[in-house]
N, CA, C and O of each residue as an XYZ file, in Angstrom:
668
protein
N     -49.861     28.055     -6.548
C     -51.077     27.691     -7.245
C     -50.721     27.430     -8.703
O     -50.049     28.174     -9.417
N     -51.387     26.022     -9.110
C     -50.644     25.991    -10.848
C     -51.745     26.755    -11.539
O     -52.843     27.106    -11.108
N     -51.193     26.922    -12.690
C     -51.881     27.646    -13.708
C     -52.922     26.867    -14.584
O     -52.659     25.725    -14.960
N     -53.845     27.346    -14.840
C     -54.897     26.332    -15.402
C     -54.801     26.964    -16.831
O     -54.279     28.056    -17.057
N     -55.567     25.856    -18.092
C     -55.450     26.300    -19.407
C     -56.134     27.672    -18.936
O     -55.416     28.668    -19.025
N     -57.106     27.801    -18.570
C     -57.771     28.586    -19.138
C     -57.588     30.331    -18.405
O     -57.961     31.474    -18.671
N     -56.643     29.503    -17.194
C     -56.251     31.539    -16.631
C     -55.119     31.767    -17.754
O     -55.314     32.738    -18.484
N     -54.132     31.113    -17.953
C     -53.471     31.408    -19.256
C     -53.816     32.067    -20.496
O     -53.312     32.968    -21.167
N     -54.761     31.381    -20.578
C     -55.450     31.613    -21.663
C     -56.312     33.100    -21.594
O     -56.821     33.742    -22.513
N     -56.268     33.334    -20.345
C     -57.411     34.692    -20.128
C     -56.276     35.676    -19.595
O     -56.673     36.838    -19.514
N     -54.822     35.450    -19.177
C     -53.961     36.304    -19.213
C     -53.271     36.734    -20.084
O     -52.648     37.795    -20.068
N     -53.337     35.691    -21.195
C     -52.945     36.219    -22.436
C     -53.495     36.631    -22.993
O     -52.969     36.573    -24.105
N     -54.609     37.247    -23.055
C     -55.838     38.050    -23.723
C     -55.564     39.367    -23.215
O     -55.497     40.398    -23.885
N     -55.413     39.245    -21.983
C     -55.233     40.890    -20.958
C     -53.932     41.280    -21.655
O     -53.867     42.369    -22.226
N     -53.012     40.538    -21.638
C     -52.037     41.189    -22.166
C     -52.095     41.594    -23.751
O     -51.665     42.710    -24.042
N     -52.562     40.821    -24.709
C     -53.039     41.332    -25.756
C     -53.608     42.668    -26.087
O     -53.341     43.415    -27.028
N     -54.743     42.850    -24.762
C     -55.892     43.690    -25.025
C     -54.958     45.510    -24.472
O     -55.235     46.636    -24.887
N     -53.739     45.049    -23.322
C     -53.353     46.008    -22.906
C     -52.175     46.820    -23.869
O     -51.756     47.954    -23.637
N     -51.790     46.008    -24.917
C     -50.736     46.224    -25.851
C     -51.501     47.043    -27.134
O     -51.203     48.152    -27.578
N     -52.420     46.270    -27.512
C     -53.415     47.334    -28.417
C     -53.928     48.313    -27.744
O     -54.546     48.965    -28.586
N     -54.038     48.774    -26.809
C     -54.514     49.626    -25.983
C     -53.352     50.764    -26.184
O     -53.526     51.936    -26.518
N     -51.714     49.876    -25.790
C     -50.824     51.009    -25.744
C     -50.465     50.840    -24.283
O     -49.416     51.396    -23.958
N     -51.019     50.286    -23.480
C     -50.882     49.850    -21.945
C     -49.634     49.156    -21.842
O     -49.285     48.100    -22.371
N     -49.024     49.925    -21.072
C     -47.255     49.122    -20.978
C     -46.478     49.034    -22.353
O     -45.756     48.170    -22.850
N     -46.889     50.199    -22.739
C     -45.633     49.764    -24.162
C     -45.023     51.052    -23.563
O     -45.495     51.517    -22.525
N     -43.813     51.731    -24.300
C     -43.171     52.860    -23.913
C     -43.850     53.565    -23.333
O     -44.914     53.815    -23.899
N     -43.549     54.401    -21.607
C     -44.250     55.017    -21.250
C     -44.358     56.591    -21.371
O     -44.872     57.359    -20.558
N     -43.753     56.888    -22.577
C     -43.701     57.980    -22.505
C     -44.974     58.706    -23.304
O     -45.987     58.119    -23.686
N     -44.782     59.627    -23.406
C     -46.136     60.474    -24.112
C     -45.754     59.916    -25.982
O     -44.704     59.273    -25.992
N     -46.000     59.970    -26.539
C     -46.135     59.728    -27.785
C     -45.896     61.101    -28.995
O     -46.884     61.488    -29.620
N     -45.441     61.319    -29.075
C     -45.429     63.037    -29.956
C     -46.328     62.663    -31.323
O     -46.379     61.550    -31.847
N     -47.103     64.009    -31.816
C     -47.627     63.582    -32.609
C     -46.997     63.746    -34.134
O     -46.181     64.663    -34.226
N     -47.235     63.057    -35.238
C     -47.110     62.604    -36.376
C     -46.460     63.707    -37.052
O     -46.790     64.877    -36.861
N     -45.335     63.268    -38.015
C     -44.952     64.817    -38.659
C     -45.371     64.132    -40.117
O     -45.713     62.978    -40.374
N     -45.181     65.492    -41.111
C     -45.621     64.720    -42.455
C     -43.898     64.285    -43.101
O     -42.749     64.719    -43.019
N     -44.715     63.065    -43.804
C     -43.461     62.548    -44.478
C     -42.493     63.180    -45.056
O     -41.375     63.618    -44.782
N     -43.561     63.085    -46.354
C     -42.584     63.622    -47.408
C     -42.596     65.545    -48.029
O     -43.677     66.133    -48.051
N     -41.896     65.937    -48.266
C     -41.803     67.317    -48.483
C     -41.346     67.909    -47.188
O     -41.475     69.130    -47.092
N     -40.874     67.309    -46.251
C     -40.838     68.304    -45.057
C     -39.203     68.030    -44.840
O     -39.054     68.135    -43.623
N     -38.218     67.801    -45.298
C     -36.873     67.044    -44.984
C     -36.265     67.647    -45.894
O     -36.682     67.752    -47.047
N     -34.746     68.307    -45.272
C     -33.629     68.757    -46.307
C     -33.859     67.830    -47.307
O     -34.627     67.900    -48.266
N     -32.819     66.627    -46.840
C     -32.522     65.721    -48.079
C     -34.135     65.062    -47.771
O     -34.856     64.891    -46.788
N     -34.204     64.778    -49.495
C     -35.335     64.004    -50.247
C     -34.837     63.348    -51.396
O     -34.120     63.990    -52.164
N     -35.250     61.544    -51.751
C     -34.951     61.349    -53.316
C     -35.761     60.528    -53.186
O     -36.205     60.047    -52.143
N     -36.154     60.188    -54.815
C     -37.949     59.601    -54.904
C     -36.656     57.591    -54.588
O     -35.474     57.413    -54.295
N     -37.787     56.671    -54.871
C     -37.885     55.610    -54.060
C     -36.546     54.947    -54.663
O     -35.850     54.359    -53.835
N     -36.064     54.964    -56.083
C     -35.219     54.614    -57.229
C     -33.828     55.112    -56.778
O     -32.798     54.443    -56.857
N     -33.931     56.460    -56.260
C     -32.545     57.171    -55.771
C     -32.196     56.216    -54.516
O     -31.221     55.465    -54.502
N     -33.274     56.370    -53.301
C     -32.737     56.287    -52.670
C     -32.366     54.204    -52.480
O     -31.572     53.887    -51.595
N     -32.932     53.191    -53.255
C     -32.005     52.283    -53.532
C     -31.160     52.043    -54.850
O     -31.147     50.984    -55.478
N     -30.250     53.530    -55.267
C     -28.979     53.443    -55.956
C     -28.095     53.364    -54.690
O     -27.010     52.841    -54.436
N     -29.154     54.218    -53.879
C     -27.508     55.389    -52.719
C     -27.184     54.230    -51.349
O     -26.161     54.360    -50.678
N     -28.053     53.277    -51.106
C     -27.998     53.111    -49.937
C     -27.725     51.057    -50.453
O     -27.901     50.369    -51.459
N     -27.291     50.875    -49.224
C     -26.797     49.300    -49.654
C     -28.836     48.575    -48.833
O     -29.746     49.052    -48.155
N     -28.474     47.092    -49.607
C     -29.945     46.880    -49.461
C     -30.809     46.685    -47.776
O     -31.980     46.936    -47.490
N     -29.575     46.094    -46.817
C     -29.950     46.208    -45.266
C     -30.258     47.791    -45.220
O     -31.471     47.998    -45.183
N     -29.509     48.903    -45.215
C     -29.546     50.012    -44.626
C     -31.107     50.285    -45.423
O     -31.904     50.912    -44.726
N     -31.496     49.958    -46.519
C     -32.570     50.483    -47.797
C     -33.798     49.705    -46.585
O     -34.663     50.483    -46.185
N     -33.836     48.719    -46.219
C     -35.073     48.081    -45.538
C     -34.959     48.528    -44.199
O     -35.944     48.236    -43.520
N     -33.880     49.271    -43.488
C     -34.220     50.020    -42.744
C     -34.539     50.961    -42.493
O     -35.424     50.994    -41.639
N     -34.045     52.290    -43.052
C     -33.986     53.584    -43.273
C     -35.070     53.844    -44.383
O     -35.434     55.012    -44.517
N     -35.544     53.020    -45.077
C     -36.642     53.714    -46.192
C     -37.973     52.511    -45.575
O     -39.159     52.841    -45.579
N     -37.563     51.329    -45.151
C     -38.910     50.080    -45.089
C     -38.962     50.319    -44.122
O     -40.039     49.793    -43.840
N     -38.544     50.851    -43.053
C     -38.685     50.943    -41.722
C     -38.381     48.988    -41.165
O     -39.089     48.519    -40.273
N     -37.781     48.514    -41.542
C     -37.351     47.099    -41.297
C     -36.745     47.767    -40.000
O     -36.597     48.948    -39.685
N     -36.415     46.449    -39.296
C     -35.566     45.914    -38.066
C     -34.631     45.177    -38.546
O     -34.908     44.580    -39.586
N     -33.323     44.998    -37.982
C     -32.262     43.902    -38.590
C     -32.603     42.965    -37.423
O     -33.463     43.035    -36.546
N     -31.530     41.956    -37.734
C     -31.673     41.019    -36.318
C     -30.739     40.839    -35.427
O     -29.524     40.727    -35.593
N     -31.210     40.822    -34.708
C     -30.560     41.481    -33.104
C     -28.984     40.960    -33.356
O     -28.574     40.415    -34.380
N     -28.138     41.300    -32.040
C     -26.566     41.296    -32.272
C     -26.169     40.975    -33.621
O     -25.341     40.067    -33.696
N     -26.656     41.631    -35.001
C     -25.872     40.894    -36.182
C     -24.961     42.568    -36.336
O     -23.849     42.706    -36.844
N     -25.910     43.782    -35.681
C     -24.705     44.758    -36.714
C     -23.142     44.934    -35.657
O     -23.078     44.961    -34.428
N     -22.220     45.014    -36.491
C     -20.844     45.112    -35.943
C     -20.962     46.597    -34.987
O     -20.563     46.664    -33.825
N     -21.538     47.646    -35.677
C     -21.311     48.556    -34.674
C     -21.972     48.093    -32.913
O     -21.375     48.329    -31.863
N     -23.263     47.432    -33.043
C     -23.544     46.738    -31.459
C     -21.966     46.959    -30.419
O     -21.944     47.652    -29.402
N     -20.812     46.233    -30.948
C     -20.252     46.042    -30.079
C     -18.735     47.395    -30.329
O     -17.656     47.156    -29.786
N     -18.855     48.213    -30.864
C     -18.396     49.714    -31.477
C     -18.133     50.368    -29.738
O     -18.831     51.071    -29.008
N     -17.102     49.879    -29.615
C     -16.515     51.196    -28.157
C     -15.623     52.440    -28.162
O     -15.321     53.259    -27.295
N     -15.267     52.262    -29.628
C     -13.916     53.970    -29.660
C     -15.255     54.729    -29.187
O     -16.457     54.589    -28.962
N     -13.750     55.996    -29.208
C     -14.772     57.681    -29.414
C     -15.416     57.794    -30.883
O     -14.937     57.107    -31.784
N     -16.553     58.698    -31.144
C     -16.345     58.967    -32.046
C     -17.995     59.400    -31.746
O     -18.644     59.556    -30.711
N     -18.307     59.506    -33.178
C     -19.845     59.991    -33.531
C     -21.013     58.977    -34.922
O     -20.826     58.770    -36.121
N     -21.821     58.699    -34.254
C     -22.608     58.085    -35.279
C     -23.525     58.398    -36.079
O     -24.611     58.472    -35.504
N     -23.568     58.654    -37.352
C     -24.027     59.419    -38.371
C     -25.496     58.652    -39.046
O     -25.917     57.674    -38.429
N     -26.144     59.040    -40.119
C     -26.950     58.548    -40.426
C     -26.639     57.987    -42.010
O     -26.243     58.629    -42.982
N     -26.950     56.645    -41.897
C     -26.224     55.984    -43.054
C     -26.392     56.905    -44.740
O     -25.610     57.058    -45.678
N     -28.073     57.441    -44.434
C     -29.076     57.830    -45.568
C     -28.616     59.275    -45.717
O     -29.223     59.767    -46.669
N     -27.893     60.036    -45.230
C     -27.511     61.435    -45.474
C     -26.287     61.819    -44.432
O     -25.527     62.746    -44.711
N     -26.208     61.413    -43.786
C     -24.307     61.387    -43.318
C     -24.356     62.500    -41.745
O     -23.380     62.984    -41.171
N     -25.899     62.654    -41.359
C     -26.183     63.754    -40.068
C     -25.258     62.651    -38.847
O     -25.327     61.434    -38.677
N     -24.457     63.673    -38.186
C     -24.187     63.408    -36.856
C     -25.411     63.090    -36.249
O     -26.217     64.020    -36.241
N     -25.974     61.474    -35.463
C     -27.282     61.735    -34.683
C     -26.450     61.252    -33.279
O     -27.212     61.652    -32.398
N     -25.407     60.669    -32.663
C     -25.535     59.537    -31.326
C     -23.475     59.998    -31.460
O     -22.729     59.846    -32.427
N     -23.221     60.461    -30.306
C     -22.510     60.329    -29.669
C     -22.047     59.323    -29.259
O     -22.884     58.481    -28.935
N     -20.655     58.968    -29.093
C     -20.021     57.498    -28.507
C     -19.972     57.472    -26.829
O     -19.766     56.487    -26.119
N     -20.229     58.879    -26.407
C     -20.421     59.253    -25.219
C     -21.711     58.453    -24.771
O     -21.458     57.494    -24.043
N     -22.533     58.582    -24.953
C     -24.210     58.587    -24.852
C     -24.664     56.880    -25.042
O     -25.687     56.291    -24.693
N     -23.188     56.306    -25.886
C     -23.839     54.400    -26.040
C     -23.363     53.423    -25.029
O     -22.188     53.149    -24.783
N     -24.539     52.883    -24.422
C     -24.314     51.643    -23.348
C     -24.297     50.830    -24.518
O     -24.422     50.881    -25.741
N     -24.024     49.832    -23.291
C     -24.939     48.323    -23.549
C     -25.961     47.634    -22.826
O     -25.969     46.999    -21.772
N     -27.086     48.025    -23.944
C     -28.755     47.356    -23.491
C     -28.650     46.123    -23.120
O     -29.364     45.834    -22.160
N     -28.110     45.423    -23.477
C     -28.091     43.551    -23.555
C     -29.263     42.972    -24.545
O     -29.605     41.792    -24.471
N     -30.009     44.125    -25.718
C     -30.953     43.868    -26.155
C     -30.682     43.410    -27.802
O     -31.540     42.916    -28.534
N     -29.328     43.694    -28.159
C     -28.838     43.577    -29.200
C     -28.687     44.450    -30.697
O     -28.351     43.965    -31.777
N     -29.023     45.805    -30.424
C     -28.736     46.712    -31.272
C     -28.626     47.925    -30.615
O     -29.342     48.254    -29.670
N     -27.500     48.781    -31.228
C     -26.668     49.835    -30.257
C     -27.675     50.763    -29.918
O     -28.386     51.187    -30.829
N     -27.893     51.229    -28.520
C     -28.318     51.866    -27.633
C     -27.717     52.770    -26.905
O     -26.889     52.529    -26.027
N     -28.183     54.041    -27.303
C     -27.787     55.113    -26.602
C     -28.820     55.868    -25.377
O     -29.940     55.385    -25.212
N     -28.425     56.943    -24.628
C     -29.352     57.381    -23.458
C     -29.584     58.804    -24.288
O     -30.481     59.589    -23.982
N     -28.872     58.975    -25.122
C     -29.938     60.265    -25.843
C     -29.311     60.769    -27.059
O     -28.088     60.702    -27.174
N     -30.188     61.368    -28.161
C     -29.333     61.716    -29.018
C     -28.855     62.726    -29.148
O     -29.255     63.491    -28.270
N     -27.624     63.531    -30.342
C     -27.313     64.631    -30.239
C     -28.589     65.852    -30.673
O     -29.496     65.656    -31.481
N     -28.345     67.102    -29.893
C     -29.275     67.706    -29.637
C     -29.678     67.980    -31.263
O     -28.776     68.092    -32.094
N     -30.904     68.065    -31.593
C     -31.425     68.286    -32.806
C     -31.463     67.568    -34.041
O     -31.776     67.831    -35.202
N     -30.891     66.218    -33.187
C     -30.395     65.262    -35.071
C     -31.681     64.191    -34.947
O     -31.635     63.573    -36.011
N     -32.554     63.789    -34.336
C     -33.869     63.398    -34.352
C     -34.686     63.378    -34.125
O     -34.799     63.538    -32.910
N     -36.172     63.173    -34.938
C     -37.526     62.913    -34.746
C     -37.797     62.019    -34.004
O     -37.272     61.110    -33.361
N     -38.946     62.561    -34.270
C     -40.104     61.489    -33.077
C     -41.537     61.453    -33.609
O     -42.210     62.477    -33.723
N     -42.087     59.922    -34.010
C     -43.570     59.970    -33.853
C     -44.140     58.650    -33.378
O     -43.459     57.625    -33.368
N     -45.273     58.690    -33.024
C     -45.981     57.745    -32.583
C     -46.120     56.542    -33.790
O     -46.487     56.793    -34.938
N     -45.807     55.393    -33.369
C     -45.622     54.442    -33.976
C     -46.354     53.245    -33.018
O     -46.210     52.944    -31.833
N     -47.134     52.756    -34.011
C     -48.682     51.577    -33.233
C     -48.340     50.270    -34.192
O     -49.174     49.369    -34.103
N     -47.792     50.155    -34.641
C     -47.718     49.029    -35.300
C     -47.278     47.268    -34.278
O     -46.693     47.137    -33.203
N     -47.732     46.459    -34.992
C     -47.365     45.395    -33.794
C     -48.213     45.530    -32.409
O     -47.877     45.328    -31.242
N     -49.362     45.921    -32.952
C     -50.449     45.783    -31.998
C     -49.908     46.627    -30.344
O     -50.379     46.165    -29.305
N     -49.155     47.555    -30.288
C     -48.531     48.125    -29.038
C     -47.951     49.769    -29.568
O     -46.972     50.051    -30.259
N     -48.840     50.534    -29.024
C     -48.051     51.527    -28.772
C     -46.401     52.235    -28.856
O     -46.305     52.699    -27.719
N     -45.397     52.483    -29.397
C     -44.149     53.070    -29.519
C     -43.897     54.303    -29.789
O     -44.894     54.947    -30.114
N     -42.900     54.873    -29.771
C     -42.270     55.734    -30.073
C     -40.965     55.789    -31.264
O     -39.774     55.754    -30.956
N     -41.539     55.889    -32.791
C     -40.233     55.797    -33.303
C     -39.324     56.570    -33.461
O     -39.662     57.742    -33.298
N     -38.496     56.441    -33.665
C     -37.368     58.156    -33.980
C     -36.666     57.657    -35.377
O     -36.382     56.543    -35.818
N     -36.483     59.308    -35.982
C     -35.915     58.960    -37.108
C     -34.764     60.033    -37.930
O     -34.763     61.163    -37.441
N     -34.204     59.915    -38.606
C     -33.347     61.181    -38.613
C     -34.180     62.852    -38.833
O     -35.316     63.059    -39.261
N     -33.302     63.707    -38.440
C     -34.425     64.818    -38.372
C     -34.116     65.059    -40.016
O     -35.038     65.189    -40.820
N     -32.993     65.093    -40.322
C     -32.636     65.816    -42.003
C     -33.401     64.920    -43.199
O     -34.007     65.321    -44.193
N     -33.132     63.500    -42.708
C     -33.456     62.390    -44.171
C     -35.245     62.048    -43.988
O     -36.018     62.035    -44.945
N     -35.539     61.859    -42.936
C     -36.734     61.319    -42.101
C     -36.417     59.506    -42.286
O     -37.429     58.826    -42.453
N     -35.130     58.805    -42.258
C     -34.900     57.792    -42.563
C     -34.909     56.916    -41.037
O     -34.371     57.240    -39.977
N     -35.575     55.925    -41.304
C     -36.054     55.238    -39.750
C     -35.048     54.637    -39.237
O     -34.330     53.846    -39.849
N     -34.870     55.105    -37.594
C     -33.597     54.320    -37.549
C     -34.206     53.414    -36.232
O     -33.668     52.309    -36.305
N     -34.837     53.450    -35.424
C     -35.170     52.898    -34.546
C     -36.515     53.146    -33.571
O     -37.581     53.440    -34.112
N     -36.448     53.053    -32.537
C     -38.033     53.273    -31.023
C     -36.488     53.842    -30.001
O     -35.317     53.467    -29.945
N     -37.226     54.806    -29.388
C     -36.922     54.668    -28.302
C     -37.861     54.449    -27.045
O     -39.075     54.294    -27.178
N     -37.331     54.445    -26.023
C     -37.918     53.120    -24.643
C     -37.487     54.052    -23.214
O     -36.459     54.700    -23.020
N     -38.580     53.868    -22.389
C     -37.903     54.728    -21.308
C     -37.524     53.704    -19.912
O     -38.031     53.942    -18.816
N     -36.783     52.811    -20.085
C     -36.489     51.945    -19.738
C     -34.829     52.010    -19.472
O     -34.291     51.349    -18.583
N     -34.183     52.810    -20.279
C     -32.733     53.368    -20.158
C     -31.642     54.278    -19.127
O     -31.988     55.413    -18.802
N     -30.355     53.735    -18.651
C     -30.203     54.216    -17.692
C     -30.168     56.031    -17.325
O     -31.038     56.653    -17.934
N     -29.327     56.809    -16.480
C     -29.128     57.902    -16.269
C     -28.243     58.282    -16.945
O     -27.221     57.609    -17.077
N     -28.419     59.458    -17.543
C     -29.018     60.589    -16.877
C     -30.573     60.508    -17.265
O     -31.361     60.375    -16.328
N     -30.974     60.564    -18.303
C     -32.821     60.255    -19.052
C     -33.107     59.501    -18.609
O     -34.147     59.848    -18.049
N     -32.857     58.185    -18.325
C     -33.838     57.588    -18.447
C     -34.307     56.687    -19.726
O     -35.129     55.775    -19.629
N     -33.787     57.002    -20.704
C     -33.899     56.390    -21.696
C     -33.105     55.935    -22.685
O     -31.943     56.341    -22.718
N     -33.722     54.719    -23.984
C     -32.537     54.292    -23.865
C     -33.465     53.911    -26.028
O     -34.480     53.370    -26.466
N     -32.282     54.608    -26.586
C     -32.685     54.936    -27.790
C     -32.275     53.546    -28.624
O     -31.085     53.603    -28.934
N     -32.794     52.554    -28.989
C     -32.712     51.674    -29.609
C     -32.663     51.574    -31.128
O     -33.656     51.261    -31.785
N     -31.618     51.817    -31.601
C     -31.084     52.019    -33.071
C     -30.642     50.565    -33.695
O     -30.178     49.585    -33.112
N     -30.934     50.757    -35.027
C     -30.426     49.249    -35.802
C     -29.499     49.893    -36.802
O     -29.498     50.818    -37.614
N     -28.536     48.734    -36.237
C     -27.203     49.560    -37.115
C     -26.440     49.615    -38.277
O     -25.305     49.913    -38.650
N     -27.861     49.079    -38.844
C     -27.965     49.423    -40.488
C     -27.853     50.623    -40.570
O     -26.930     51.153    -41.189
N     -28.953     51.387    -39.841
C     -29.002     52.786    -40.222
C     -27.855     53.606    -39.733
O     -28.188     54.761    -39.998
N     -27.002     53.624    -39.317
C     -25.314     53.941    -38.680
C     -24.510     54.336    -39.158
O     -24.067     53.245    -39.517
N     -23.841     55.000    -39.532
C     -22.460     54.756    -40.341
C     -21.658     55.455    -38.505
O     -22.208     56.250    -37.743
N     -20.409     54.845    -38.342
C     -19.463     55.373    -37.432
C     -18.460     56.086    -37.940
O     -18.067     55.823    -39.076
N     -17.805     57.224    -37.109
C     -16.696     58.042    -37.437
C     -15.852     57.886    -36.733
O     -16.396     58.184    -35.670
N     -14.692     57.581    -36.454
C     -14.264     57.674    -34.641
C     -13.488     58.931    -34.790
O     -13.345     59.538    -35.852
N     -13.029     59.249    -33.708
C     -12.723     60.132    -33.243
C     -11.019     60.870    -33.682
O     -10.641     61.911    -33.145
């Protein structure tokens, strides 16, 4: 059966309406909101933290920016080793723990125990889950439960926010 303007047109509404809703975006539960600022070892007001940080990692980790897909070098990063947080230097992602999504920024199935947050993130008209370092509160990515085993999930980091160690 072909598609007429106007079922198009009325399926793309459903899908609209189900994304603001939160319908089919990450299915996981959503954790609720932590407070920003005052609650994090490391803290520096807005000036510090673009002396300390180069300007990609600064629009990620402080703007909550996205880079663009396959541009960071770690994406394709296979030693051992451990991946830190660009904004305060926390072990968060194991070299153990990183596939490849095919989605274009490094993806792991979970992070190391205690090195990140979680809050509900609605922006872009859809429901998410962002995660962010637990020490800096510096944004590093969503995770998605879409990721293989053992979780199930599959932590979508931009690898601005990264620094690698190997092993």
């Amino acid at each position: 059966m072909p598609l007429s303007r106007r079922t198009l047109l009325g399926l793309g509404g459903a899908l609209a309406a189900a994304g603001l809703s939160g319908v089919g975006a990450c299915g996981r539960a959503a954790p609720a909101p932590v407070a920003r600022r005052g609650t994090f070892e490391v803290e520096h007001d807005d000036d510090q933290w673009r002396r300390l940080l180069a300007p990609a990692q600064y629009n990620v980790l402080r703007g909550h920016g996205t880079e663009r897909a396959f541009s960071s070098p770690l994406n394709g990063e296979h030693r051992r080793g451990t991946f830190h947080c660009a904004g305060c230097a926390l072990a968060l992602f194991s070299s153990a723990a990183k596939f490849d999504s095919g989605t274009g920024w490094p993806s792991f199935w979970a992070p190391l125990h205690g090195a990140v947050g979680e809050m509900r993130d609605s922006t872009l008209g859809m429901l998410r889950v962002e995660v962010h370092c637990r020490r800096c509160g510096g944004h590093l990515g969503h995770v998605f439960d879409d990721g293989p085993r053992p979780t199930g999930l599959r932590y979508c980091i931009n690898g601005a926010a990264l620094d690698f160690i190997a092993a």
